[in-house]
RODO-2510 file (C-alpha; in nm, 4 decimals, decimal comma):
residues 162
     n   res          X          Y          Z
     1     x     1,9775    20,7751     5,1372
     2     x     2,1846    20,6227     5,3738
     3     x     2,5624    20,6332     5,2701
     4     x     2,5811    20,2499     5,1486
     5     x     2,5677    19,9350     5,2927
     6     x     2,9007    19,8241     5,3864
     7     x     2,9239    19,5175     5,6694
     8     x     3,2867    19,4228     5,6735
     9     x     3,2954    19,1547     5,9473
    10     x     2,9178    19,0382     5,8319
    11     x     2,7357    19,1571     6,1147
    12     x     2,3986    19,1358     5,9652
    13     x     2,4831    18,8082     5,7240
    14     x     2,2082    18,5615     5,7042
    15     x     2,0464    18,7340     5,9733
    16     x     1,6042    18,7747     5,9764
    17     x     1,4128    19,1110     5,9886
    18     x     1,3756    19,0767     6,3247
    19     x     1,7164    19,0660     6,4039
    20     x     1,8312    19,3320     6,1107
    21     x     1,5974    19,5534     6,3181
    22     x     1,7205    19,5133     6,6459
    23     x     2,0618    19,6024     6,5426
    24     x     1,9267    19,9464     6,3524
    25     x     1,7409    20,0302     6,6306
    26     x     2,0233    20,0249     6,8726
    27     x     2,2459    20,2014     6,6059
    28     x     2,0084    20,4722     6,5948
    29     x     1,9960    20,4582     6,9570
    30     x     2,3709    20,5324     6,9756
    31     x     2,3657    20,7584     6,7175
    32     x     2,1335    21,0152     6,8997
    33     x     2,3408    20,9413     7,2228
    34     x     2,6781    21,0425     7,0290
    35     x     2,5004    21,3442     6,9108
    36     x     2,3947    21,4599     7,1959
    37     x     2,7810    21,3777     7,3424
    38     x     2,9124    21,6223     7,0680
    39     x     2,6934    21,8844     7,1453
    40     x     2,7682    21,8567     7,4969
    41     x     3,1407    21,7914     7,4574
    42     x     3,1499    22,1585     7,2132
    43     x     2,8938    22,3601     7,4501
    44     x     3,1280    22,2751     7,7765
    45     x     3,4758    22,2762     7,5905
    46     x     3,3162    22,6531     7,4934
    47     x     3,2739    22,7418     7,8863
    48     x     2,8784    22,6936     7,9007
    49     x     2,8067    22,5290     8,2470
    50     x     2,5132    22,5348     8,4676
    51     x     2,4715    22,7293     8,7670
    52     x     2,5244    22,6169     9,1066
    53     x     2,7087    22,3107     9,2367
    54     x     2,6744    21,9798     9,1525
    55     x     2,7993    21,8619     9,5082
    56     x     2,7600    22,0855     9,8119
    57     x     2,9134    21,8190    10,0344
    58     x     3,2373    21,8250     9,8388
    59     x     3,1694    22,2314     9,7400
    60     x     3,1826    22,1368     9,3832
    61     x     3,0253    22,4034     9,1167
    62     x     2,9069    22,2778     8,7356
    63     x     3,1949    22,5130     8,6789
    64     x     3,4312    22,3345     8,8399
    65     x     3,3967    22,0211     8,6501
    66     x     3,6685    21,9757     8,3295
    67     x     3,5435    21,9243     7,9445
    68     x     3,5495    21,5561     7,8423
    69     x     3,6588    21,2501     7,9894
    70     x     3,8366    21,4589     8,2601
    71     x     3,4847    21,5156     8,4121
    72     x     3,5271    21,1886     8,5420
    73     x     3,8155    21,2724     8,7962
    74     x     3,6486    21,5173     8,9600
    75     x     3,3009    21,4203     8,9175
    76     x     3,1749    21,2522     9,3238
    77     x     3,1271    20,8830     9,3018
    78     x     2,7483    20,9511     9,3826
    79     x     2,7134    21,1561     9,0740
    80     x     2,8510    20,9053     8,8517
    81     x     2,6034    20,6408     8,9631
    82     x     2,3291    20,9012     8,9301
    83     x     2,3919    20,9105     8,5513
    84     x     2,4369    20,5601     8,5227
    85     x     2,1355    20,5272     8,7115
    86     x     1,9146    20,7818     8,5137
    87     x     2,0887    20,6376     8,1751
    88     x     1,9466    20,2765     8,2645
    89     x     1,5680    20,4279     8,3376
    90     x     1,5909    20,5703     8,0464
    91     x     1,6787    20,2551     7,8340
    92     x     1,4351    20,0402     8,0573
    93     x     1,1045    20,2600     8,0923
    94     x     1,1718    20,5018     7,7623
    95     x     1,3913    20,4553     7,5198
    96     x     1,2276    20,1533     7,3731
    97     x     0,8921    20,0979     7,1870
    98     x     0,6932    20,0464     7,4846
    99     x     0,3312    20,0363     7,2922
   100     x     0,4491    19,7980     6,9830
   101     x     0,3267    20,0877     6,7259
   102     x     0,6969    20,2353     6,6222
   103     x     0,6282    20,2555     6,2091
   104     x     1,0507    20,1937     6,1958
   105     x     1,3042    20,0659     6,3932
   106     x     1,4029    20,3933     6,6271
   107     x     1,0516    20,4894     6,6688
   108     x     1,0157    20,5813     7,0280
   109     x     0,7368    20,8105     6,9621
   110     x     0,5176    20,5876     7,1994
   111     x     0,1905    20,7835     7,0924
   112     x     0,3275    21,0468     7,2397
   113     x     0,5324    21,2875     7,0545
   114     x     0,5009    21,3623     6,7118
   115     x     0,6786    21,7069     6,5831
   116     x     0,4822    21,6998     6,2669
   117     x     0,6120    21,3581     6,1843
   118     x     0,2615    21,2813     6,0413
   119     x     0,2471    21,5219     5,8046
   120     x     0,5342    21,3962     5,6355
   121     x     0,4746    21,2139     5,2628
   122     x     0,6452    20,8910     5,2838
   123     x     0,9386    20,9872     5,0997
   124     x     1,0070    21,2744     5,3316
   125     x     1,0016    21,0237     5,5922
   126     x     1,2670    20,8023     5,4853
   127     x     1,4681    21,1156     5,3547
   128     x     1,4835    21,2244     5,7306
   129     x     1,4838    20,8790     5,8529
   130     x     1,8357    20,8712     5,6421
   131     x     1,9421    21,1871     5,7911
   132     x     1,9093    21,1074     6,1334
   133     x     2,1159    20,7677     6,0079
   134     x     2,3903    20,9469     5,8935
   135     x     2,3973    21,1980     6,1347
   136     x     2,4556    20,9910     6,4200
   137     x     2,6946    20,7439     6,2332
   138     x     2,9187    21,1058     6,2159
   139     x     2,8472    21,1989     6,5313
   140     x     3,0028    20,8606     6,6937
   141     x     3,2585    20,8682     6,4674
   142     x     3,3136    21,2188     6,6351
   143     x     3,2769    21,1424     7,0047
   144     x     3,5428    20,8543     6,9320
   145     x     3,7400    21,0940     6,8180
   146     x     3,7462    21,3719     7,0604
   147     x     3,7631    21,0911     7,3183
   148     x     4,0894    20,9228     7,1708
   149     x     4,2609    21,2567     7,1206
   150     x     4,2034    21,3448     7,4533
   151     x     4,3279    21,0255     7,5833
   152     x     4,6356    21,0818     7,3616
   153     x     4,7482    21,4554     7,4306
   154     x     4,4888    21,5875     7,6378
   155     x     4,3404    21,8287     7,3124
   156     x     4,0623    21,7243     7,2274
   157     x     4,0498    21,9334     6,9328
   158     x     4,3360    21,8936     6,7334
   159     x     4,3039    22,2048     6,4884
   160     x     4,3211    22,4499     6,8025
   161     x     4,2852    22,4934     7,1887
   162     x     3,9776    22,6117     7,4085
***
């Protein structure tokens, strides 16, 4: 299950379904992006970069660009608004229920992928469903986190240095 319900500045207080699933939906949503931030943030701060350059104008290699937030003062202003860019297709053409049969809030499946998720008794289902929950609740938490202590010292990782 989910770790509790706990809404401290009533967020979801005397709201409807509808709305209730709107916000889950876009928690989940930031909980997979956060995840995917961690993994990225702990595969770079470990020295695994892509090959080639990311800029042959400015003769910039993958390798050249800094773990973390300092990506962002090097990175060329063209790459930055090809991410932001590529981030908003994503949220406009996929990362949305585009055919109206999600089962849950989250369900981006479209029809399209499954992974075995059909297979699943319905108590599996909301087992993972919970996992994936609390997962990316932890895995903002942890972005936030390596973020701030950048911002504050520069070390991301407080417990020792890459």
């Amino acid at each position: 299950k989910p770790l509790g319900f706990w809404d401290p500045i009533g967020l979801v207080e005397n709201v409807d379904q509808e709305r209730f699933d709107r916000l889950r939906s876009v928690e989940l949503k930031h909980g997979r992006v956060s995840m995917l931030a961690v993994l990225g943030h702990i595969v770079t701060s470990n020295g695994i970069r892509l090959p080639g350059m990311i800029s042959n104008s400015k003769e910039l290699a993958f390798a050249d660009v800094p773990t973390g937030l300092a990506a962002f003062s090097k990175l060329p202003a063209a790459g930055f608004w090809q991410i932001v860019l590529f981030c908003g297709a994503l949220e406009i053409l996929v990362m949305r229920d585009v055919t109206g049969l999600g089962e849950f809030p989250g369900d981006f499946r479209n029809g399209f992928i499954d992974f075995g998720w059909d297979k699943f008794s319905p108590e599996q289902k909301l087992q993972k469903r919970a996992i994936e929950l609390n997962n990316g609740r932890a895995a903002q938490m942890g972005i936030l986190a390596l973020m701030m202590h950048e911002c504050v010292d520069g070390k991301p990782y407080i417990f020792f240095d890459l």
